[in-house]
Short mmCIF file of the C-alpha atoms (twelve columns), coordinates in Angstrom:
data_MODEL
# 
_entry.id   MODEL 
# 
loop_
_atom_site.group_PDB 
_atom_site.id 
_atom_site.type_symbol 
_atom_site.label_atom_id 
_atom_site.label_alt_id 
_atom_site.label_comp_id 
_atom_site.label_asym_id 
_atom_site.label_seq_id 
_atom_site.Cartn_x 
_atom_site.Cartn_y 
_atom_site.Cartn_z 
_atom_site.pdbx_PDB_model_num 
ATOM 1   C CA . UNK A 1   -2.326  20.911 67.431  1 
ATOM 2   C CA . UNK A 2   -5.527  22.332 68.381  1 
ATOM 3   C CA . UNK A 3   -6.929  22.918 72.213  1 
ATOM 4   C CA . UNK A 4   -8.516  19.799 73.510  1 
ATOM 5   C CA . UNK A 5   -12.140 19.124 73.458  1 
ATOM 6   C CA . UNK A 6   -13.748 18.977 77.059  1 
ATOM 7   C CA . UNK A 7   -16.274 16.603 76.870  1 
ATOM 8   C CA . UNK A 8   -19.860 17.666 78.049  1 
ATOM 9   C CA . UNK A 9   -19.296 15.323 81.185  1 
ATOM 10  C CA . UNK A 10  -16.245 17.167 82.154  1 
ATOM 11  C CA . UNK A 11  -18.295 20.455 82.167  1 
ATOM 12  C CA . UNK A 12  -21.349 19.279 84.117  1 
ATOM 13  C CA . UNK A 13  -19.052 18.197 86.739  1 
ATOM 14  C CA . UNK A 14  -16.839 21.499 86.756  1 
ATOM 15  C CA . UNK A 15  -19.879 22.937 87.402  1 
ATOM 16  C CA . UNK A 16  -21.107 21.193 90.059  1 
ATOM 17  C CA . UNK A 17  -17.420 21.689 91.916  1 
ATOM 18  C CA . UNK A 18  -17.482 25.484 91.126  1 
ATOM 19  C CA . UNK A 19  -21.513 25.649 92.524  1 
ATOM 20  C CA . UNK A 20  -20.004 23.791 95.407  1 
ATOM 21  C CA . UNK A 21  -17.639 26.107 95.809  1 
ATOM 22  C CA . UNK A 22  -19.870 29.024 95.491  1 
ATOM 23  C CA . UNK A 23  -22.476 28.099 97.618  1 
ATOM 24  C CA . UNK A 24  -20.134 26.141 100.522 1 
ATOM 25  C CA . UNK A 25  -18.498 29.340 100.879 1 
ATOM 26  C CA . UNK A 26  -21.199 32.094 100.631 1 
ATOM 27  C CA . UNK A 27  -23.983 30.388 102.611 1 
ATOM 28  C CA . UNK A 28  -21.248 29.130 104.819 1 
ATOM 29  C CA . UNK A 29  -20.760 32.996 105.641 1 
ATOM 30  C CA . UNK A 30  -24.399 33.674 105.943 1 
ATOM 31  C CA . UNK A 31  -24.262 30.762 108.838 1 
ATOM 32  C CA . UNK A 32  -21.444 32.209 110.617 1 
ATOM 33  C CA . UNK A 33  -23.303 35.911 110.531 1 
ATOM 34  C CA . UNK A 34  -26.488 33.913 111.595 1 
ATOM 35  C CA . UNK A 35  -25.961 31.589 113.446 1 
ATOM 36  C CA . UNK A 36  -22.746 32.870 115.627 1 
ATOM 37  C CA . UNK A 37  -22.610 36.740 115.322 1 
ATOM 38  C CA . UNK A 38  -19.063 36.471 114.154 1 
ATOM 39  C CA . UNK A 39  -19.629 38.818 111.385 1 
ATOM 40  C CA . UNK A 40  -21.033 42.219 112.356 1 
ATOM 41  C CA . UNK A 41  -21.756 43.742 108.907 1 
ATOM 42  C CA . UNK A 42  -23.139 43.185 105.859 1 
ATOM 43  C CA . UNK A 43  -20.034 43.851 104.019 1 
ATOM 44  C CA . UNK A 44  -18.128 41.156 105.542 1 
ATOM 45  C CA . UNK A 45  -20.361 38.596 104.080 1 
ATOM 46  C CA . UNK A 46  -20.709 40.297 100.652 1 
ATOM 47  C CA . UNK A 47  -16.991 40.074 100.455 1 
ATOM 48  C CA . UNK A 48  -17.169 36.578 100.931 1 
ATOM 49  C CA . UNK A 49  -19.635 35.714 98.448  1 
ATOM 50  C CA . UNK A 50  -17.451 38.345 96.032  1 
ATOM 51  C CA . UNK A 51  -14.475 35.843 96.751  1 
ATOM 52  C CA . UNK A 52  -16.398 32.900 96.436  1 
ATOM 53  C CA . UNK A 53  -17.340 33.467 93.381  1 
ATOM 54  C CA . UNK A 54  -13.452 34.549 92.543  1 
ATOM 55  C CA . UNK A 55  -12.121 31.550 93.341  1 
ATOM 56  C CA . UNK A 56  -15.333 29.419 91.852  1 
ATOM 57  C CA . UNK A 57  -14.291 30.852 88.304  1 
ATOM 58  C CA . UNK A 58  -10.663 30.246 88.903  1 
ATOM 59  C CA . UNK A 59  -11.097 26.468 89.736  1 
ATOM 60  C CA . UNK A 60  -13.423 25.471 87.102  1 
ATOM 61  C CA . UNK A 61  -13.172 28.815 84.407  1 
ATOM 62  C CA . UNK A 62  -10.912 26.331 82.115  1 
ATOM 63  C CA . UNK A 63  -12.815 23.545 82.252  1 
ATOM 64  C CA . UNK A 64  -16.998 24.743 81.696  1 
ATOM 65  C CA . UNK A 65  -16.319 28.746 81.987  1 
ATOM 66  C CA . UNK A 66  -17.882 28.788 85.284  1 
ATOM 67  C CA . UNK A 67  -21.185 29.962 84.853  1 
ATOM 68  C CA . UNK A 68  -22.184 28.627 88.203  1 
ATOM 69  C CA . UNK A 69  -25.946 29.673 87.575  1 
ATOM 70  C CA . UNK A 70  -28.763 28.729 85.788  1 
ATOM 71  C CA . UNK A 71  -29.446 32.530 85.376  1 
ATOM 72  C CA . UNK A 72  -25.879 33.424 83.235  1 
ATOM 73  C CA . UNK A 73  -25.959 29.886 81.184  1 
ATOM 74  C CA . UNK A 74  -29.369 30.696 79.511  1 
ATOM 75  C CA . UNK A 75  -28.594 34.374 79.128  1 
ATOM 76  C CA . UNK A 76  -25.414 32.842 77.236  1 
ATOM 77  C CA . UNK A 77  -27.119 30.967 75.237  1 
ATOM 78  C CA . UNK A 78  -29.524 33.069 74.446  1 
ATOM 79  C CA . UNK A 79  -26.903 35.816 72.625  1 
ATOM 80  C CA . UNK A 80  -25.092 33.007 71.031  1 
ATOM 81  C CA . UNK A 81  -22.075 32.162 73.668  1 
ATOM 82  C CA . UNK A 82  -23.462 28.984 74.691  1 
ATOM 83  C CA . UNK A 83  -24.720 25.649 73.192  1 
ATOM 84  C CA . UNK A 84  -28.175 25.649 73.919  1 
ATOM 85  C CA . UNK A 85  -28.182 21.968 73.897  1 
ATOM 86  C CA . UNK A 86  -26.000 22.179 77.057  1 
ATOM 87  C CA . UNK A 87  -28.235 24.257 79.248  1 
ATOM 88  C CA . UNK A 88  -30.571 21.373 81.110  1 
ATOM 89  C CA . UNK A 89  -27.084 19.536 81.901  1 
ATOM 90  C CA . UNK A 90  -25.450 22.631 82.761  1 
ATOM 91  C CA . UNK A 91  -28.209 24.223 85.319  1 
ATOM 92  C CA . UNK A 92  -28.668 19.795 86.762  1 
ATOM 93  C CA . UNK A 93  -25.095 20.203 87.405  1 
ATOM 94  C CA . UNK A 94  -25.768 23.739 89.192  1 
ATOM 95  C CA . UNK A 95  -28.435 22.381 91.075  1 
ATOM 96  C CA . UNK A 96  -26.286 19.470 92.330  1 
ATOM 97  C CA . UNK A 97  -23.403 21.214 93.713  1 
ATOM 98  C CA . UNK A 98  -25.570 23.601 95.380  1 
ATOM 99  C CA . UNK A 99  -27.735 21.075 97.297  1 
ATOM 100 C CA . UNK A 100 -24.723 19.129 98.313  1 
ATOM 101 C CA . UNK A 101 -23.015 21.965 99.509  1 
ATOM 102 C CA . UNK A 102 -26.091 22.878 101.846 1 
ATOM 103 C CA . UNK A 103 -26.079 19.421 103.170 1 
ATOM 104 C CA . UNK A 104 -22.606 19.735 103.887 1 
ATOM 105 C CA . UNK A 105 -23.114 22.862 105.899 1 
ATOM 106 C CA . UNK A 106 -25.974 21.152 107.467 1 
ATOM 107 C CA . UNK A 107 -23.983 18.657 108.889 1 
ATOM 108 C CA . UNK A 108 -21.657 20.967 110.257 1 
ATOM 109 C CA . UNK A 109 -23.338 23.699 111.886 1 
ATOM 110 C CA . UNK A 110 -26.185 21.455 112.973 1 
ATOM 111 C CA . UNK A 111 -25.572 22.284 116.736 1 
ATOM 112 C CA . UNK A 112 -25.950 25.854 116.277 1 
ATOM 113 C CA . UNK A 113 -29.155 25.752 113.921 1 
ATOM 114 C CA . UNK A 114 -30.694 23.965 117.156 1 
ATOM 115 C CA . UNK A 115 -29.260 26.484 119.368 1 
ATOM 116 C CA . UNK A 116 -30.419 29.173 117.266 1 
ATOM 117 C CA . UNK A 117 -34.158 28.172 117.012 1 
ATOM 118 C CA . UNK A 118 -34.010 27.403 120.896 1 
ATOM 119 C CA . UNK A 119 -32.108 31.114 121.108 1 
ATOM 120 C CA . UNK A 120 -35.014 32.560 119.372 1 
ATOM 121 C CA . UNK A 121 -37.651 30.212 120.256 1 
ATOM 122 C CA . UNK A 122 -38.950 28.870 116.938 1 
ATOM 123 C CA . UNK A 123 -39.290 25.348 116.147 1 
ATOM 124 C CA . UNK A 124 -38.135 24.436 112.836 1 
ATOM 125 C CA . UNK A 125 -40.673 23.755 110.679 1 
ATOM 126 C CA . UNK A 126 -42.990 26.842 111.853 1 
ATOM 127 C CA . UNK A 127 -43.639 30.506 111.418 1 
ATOM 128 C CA . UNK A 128 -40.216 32.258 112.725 1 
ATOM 129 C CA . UNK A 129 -38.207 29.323 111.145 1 
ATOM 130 C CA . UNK A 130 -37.046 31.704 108.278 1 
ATOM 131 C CA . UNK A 131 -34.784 32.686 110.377 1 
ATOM 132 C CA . UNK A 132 -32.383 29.412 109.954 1 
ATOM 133 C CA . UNK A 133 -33.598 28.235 106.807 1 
ATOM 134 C CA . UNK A 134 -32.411 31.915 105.527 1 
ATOM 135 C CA . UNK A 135 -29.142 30.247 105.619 1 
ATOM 136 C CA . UNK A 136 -29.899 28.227 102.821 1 
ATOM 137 C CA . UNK A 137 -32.326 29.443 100.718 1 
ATOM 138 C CA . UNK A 138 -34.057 32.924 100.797 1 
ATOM 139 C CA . UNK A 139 -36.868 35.240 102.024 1 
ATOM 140 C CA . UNK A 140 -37.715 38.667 101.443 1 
ATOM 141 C CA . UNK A 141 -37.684 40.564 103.292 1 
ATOM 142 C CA . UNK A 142 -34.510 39.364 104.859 1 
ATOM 143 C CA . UNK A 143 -35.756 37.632 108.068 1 
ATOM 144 C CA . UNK A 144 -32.372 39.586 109.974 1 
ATOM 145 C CA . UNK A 145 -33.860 42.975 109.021 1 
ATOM 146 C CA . UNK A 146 -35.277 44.692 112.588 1 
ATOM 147 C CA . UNK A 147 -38.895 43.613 112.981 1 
ATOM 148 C CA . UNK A 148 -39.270 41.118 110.077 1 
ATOM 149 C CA . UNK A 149 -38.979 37.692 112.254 1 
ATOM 150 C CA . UNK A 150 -41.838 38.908 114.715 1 
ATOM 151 C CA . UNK A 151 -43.784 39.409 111.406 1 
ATOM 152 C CA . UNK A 152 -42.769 35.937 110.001 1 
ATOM 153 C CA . UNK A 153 -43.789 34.254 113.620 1 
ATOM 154 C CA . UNK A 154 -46.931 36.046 113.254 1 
ATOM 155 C CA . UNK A 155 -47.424 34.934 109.830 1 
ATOM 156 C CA . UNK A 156 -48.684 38.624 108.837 1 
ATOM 157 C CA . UNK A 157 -48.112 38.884 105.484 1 
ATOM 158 C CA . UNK A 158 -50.249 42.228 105.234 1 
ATOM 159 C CA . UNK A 159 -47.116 43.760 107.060 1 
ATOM 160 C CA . UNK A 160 -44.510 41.211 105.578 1 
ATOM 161 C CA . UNK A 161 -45.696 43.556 101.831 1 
ATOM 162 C CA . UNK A 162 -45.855 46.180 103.305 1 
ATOM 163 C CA . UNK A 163 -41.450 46.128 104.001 1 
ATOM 164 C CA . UNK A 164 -41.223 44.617 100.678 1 
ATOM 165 C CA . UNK A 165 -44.091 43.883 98.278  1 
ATOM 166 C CA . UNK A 166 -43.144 41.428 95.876  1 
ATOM 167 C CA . UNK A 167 -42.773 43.851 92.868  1 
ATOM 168 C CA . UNK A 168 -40.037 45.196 94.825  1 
ATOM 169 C CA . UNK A 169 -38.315 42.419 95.474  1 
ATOM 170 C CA . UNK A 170 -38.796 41.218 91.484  1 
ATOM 171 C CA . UNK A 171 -37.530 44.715 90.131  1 
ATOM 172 C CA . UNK A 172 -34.390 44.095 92.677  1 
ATOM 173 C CA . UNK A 173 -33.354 40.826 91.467  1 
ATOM 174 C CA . UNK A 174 -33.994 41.449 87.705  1 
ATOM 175 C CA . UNK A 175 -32.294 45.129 88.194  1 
ATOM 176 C CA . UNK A 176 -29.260 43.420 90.173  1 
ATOM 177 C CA . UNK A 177 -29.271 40.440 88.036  1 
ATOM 178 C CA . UNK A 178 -28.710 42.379 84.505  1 
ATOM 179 C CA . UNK A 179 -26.302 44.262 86.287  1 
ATOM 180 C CA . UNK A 180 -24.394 41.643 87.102  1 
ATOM 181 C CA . UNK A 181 -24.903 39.589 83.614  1 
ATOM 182 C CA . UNK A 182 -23.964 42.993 81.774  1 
ATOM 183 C CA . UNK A 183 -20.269 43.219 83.842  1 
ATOM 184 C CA . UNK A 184 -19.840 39.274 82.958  1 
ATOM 185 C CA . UNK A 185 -20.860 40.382 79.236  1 
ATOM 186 C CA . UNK A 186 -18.161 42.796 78.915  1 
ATOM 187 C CA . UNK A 187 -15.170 41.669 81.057  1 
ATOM 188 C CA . UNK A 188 -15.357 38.422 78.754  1 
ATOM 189 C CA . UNK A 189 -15.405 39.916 75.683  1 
ATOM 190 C CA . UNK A 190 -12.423 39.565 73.426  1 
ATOM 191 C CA . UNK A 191 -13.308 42.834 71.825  1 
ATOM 192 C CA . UNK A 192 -13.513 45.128 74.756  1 
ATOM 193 C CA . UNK A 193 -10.209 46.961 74.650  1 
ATOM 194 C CA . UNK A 194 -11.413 48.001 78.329  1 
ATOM 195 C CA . UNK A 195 -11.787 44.371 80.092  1 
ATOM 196 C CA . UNK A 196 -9.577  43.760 82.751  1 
ATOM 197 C CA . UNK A 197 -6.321  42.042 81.154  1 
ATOM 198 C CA . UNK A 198 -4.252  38.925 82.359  1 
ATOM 199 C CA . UNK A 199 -7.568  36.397 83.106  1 
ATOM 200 C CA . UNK A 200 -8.315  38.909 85.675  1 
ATOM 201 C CA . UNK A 201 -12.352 38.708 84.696  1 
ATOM 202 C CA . UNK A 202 -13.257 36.521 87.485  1 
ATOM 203 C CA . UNK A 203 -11.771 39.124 90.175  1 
ATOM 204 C CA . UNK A 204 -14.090 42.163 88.942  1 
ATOM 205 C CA . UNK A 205 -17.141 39.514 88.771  1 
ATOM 206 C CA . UNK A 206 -16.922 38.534 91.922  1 
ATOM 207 C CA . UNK A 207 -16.540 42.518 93.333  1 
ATOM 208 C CA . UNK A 208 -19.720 42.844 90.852  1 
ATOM 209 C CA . UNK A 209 -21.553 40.518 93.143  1 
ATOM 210 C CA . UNK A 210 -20.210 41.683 96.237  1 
ATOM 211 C CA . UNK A 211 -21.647 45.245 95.891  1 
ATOM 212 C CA . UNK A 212 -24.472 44.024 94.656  1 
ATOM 213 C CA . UNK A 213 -25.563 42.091 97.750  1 
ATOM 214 C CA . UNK A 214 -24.026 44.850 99.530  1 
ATOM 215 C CA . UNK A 215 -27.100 46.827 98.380  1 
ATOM 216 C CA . UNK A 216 -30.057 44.073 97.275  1 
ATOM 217 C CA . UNK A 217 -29.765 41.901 100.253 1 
ATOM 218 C CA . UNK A 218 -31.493 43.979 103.076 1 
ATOM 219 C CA . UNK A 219 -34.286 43.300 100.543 1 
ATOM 220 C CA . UNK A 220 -34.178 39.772 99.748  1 
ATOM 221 C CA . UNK A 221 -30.684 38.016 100.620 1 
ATOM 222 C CA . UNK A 222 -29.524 39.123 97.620  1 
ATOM 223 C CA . UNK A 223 -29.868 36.284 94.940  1 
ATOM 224 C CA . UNK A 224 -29.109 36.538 91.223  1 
ATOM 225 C CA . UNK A 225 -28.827 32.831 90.972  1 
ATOM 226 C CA . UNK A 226 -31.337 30.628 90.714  1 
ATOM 227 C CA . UNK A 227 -29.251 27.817 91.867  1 
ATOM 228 C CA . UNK A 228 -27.776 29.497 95.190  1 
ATOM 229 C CA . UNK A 229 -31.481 29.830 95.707  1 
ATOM 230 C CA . UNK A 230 -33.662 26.784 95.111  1 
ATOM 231 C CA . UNK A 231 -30.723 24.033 95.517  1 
ATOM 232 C CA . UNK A 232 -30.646 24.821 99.205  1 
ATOM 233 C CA . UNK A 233 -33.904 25.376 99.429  1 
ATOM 234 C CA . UNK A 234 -35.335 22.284 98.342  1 
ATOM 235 C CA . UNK A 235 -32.618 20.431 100.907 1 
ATOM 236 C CA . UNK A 236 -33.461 22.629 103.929 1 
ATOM 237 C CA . UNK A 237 -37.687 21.736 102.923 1 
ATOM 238 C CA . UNK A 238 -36.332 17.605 103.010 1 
ATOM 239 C CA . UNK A 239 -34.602 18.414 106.249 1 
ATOM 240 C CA . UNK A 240 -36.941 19.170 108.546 1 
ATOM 241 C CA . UNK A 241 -38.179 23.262 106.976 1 
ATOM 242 C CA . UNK A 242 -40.967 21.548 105.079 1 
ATOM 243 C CA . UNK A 243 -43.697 24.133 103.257 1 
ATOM 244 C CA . UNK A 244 -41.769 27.227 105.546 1 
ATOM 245 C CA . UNK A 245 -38.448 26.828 102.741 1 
ATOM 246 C CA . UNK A 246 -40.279 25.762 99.643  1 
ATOM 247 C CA . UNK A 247 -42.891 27.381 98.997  1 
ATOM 248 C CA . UNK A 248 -42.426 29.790 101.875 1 
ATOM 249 C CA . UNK A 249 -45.187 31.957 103.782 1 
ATOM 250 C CA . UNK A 250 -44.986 34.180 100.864 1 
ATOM 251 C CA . UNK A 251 -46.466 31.628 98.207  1 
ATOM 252 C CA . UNK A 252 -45.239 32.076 94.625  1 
ATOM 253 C CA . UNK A 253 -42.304 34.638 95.417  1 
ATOM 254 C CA . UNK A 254 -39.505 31.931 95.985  1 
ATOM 255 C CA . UNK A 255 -41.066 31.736 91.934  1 
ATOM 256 C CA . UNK A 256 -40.731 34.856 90.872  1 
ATOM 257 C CA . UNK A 257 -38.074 36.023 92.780  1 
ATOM 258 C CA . UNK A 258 -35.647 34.213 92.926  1 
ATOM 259 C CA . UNK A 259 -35.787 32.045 89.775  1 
ATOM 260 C CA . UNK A 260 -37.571 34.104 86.846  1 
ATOM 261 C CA . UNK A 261 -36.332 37.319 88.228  1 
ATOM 262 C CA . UNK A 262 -32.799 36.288 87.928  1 
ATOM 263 C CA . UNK A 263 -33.152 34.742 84.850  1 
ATOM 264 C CA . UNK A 264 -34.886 37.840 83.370  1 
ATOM 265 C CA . UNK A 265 -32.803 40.007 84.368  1 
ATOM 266 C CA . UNK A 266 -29.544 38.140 83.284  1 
ATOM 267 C CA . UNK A 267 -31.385 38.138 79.565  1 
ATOM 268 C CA . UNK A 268 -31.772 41.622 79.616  1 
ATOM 269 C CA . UNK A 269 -28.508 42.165 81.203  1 
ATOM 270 C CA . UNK A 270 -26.710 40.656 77.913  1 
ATOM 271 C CA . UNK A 271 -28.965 41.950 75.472  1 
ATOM 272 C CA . UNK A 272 -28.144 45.087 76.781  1 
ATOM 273 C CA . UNK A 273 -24.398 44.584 76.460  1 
ATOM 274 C CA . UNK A 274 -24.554 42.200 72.786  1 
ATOM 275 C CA . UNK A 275 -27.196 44.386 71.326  1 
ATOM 276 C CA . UNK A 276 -26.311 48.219 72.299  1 
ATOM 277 C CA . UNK A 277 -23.309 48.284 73.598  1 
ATOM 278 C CA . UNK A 278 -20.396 45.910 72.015  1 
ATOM 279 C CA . UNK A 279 -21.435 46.900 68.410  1 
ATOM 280 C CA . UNK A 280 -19.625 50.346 69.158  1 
ATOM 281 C CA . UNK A 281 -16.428 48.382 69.970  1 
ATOM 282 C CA . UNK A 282 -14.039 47.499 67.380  1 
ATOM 283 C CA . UNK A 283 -13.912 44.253 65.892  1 
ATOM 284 C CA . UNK A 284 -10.829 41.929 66.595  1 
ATOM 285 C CA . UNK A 285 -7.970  42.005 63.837  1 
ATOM 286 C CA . UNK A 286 -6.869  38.840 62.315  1 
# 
């Protein structure tokens, strides 16, 4: 008998666990850094997100592959590993888990988003309010780097470009992004003698990610999925963030950034691998 077919149902709602997952645990470490101080480096929440996505991919791998992003499922489908009828449901499912998973954080750290914004005397809503809604969606620069909230309260975008024009932070995402597509690429390829062996794939993906914030997200919170990105930003801009979360005080970027950066970058990332690199591998033997 043949494997079963997973219906397109089971999928979409793999993937909206595994974005839970994802996104419950990684912007649940971002609150803890914010919010509390209990994390003192930058590492410690990279390795978190790393892990998140580990254990993401472990849950729900069997079930929809865990692509967990809008960014990977159309780079999939656009070298032929994925159905392209499937990517709308597949990036609504995305979408899904990652909003409910912000309003689950929400609800729990309400108390010290309050005590934050009192802590740092914003009210939510205004200029300086980046600094709690960064624990949902994302800015750029990264409203924790020295200087940039006084900016943000002051609304001085001049200076705000200055730290990190919006090129910048589109060449990040799209450079991060098809490095991290590329390493997905090639640790799932049946014909890379080289891939890590014994369904160990979702391990080195996850490390992939956690490096990669460990260098992008000084610059912009380190996205690379469009889903971490606009799911909890549209619930933070319904809660009470308004126009500061979505569109943000630096217009089109939440755009550019951290949607068609990704995205791009992702494409490249596995055109890079499909196009130049696996035709020097050998092919599979019957």
């Amino acid at each position: 008998m043949g494997a079963p077919v997973i219906s397109l149902r089971a999928r979409c709602f793999a993937e909206v666990i595994g974005t839970f997952i994802l996104v419950f645990l990684g912007c649940g470490t971002v609150h803890v850094a914010v919010l509390t101080g209990a994390l003192s480096g930058l590492w410690q929440v990279a390795i978190v997100w790393g892990v998140a996505v580990m254990l993401a991919a472990y849950v729900v791998g069997g079930i929809s592959g865990a692509h967990i992003n809008p960014a990977i499922t159309i780079a999939l489908a656009a070298w032929g590993r994925f159905r392209p009828g499937w990517i709308i449901p597949y990036i609504g499912a995305q979408l899904v888990g990652a909003f409910a998973a912000a309003a689950v954080l929400f609800a729990l750290y309400g108390p010290f988003l309050n005590a934050k914004e009192v802590e740092l005397d914003v009210l939510r809503g205004q200029p300086g309010s980046e600094a709690t809604a960064s624990c949902y969606g994302e800015f750029f620069p990264n409203p924790g780097t020295p200087g940039a909230l006084k900016l943000f309260k002051e609304q001085n975008m001049e200076a705000l470009g200055g730290m990190v024009p919006e090129i910048a932070a589109v060449a990040a995402e799209v450079i991060a992004t098809l490095f991290l597509a590329l390493v997905v690429f090639a640790v799932t390829d049946e014909r890379n003698a080289a891939a890590p062996a014994g369904r160990m794939a979702p391990l080195f993906i996850g490390l992939t990610v956690a490096v990669l914030i460990a260098v992008i997200a000084p610059l912009t919170q380190a996205c690379f999925n469009p889903a971490r990105d606009f799911g909890p930003r549209l619930f933070t801009a319904l809660a009470g963030w308004g126009t500061i979360a979505l569109p943000g005080q630096r217009g089109t970027g939440f755009l550019t950034v951290y949607i068609l950066a990704p995205i791009l970058g992702a494409v490249l990332g596995g055109g890079l691998y499909v196009r130049l690199l696996r035709p020097a591998l050998a092919p599979v033997e019957e």
